[in-house]
N, CA, C and O of each residue as an XYZ file, in Angstrom:
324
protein
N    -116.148    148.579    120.510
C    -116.764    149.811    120.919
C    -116.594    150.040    122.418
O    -116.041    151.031    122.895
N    -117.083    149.105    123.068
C    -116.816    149.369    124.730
C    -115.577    149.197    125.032
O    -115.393    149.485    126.214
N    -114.220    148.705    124.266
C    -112.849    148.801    124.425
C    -112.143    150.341    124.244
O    -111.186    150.782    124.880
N    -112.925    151.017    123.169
C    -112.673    152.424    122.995
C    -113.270    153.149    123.671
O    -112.904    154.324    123.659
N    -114.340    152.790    124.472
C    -115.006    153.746    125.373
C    -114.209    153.834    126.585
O    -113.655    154.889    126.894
N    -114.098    152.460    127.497
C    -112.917    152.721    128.227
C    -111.804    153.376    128.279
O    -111.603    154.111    129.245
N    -110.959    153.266    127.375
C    -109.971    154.207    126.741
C    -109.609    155.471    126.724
O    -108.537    156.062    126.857
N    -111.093    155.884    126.470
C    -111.630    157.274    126.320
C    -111.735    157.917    127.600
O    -111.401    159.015    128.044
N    -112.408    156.705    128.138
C    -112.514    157.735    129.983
C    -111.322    157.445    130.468
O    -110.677    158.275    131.109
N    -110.873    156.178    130.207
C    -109.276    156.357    130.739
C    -108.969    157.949    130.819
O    -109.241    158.861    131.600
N    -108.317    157.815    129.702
C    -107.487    159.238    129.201
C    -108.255    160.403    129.890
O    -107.605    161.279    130.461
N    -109.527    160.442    129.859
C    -110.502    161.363    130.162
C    -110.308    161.850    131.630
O    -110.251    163.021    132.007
N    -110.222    160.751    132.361
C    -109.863    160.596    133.983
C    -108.575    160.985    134.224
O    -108.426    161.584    135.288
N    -107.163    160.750    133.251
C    -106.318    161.057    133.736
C    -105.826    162.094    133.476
O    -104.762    162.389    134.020
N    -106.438    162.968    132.571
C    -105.880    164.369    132.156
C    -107.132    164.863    133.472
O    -106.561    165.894    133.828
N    -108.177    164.806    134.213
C    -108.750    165.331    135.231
C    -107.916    165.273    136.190
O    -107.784    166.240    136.941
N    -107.180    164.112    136.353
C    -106.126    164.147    137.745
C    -105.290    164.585    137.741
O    -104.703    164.840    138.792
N    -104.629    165.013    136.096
C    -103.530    165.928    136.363
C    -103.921    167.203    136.392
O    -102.984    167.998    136.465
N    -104.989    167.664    136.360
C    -105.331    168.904    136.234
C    -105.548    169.472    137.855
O    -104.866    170.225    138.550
N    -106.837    168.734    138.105
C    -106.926    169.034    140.047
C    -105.326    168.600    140.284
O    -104.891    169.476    141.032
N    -104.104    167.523    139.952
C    -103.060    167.878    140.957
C    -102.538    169.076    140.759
O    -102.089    169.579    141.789
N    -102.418    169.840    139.606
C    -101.682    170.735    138.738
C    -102.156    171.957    139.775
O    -101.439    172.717    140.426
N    -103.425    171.893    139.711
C    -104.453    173.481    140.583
C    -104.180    172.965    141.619
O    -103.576    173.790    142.304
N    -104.325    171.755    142.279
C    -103.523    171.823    143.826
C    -102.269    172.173    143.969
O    -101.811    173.115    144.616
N    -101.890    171.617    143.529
C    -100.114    172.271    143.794
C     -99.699    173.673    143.456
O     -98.575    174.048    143.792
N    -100.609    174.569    142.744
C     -99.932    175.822    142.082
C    -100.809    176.546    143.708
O    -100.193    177.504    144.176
N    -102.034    176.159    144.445
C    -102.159    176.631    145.335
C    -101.573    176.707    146.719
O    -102.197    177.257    147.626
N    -100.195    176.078    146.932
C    -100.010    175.721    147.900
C     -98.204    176.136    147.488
O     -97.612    176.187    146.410
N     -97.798    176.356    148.794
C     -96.242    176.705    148.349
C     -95.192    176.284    149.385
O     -95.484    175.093    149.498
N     -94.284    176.463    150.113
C     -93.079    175.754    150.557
C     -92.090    177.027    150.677
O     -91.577    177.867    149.938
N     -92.133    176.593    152.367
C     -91.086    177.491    152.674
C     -89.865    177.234    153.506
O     -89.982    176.352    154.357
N     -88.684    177.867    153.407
C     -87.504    176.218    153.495
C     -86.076    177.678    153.799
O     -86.225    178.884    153.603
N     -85.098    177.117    154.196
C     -84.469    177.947    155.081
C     -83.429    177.294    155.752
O     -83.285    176.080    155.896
N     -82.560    178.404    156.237
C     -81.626    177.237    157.321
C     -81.549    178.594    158.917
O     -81.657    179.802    159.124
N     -81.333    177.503    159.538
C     -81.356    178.391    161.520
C     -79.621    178.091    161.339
O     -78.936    177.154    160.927
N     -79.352    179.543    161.937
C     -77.953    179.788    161.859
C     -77.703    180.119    163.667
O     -78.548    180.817    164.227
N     -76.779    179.693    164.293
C     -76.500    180.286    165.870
C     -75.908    181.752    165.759
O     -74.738    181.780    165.376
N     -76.412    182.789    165.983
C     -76.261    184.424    165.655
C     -74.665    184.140    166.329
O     -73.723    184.065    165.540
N     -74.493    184.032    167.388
C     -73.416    184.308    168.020
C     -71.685    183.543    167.382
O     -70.648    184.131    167.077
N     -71.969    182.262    167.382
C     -71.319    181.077    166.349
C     -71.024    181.415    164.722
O     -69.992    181.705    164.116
N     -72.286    181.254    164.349
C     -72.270    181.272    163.003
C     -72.622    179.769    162.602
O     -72.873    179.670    161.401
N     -72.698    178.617    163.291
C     -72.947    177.445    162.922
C     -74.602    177.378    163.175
O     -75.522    177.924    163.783
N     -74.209    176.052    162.038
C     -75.740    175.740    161.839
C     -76.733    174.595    163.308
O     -76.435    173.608    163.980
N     -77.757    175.359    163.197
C     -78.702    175.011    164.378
C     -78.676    173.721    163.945
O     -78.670    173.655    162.715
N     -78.653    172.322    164.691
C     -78.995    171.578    164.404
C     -80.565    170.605    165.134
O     -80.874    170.787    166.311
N     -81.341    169.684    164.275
C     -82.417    169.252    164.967
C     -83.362    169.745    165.594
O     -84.241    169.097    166.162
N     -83.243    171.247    165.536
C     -84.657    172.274    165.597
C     -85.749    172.359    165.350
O     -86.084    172.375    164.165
N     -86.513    172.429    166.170
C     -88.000    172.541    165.519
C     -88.139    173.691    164.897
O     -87.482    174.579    165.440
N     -88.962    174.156    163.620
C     -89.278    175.079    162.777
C     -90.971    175.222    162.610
O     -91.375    174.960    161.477
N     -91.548    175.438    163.169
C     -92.827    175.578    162.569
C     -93.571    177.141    162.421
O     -93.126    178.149    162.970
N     -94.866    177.098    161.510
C     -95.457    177.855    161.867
C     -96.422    178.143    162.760
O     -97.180    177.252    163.143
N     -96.539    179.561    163.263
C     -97.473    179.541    164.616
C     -99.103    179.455    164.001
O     -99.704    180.025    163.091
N     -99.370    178.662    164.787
C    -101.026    178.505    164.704
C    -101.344    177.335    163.591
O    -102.528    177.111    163.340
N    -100.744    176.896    163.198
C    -100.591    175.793    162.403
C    -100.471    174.581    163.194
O    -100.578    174.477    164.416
N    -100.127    173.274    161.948
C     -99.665    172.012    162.365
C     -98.339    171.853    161.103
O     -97.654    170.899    160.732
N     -98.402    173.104    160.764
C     -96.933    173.032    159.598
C     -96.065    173.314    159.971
O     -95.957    174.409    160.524
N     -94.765    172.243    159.817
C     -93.703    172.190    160.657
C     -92.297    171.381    160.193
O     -92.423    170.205    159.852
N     -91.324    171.832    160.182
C     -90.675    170.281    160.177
C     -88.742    170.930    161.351
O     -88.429    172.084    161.646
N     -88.101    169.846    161.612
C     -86.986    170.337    162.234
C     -85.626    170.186    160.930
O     -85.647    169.578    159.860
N     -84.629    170.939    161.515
C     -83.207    170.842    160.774
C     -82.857    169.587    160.615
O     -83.445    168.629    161.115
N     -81.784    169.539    159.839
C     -80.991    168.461    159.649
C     -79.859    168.817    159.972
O     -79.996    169.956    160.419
N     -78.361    168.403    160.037
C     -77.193    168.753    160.184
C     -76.777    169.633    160.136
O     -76.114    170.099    161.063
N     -77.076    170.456    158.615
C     -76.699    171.675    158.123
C     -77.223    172.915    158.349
O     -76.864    174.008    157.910
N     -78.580    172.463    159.470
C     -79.580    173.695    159.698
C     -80.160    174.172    158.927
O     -80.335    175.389    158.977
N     -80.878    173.131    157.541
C     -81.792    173.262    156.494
C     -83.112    172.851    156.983
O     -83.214    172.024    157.889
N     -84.005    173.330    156.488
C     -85.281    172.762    156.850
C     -86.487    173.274    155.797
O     -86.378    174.336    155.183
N     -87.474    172.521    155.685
C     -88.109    172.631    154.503
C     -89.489    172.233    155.134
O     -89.608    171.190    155.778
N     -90.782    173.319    154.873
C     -91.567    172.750    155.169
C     -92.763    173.254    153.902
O     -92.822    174.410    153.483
N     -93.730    172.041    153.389
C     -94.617    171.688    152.477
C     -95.533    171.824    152.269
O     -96.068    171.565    153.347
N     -96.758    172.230    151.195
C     -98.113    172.120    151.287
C     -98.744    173.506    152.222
O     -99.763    173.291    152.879
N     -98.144    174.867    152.263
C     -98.224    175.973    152.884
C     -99.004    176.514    151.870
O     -98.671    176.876    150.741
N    -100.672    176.525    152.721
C    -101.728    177.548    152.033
C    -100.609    179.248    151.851
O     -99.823    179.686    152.691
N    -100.882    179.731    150.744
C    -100.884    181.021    150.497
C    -101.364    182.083    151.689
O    -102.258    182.787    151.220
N    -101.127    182.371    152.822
C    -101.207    182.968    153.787
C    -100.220    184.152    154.701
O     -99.106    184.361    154.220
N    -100.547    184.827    155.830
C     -99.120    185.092    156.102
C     -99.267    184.285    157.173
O    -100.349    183.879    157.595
N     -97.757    183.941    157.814
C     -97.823    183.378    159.149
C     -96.753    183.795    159.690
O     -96.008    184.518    159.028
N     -96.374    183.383    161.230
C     -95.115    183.697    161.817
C     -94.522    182.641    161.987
O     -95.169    181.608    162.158
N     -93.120    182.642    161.981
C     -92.183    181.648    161.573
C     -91.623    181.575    163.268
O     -91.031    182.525    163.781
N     -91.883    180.473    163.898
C     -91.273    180.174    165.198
C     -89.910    179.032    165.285
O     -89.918    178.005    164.606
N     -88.867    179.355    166.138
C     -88.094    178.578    165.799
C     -88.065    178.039    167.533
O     -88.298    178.813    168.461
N     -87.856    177.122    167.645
C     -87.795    176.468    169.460
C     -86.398    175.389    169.530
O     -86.110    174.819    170.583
């Protein structure tokens, strides 16, 4: 009996954690891009990308891709430095 009860909240607990991750993640979104040199045409490399007024941020890679994560549903302005 107390082997099936465990069990029970097992399962019980882990369909709760996929649920709060499921509603966390559908609230939050990702916004991702590449910095191009207007004049060139090549890709920015090692740039910082963030948003203003935030701490959300990340820089390029080689190709002048950049991806940044976990972005409340908001508007913001997109700064490039």
């Amino acid at each position: 009996m107390i082997s099936r009860f465990k069990v029970t909240l097992f399962a019980c607990l882990g369909m709760l954690t996929t649920l709060v991750n499921y509603t966390h993640a559908q609230s939050n979104g990702t916004v991702r891009g590449f910095v191009y040199d207007k004049a060139t045409g090549e890709p920015v490399l090692f740039t910082n990308v963030y948003l203003t007024g935030t701490t959300l941020g990340a820089a390029t890679d080689v190709n002048g891709y950049y991806s940044i994560t976990k972005v409340p549903p908001v508007s913001y302005v997109l700064t490039v430095t």
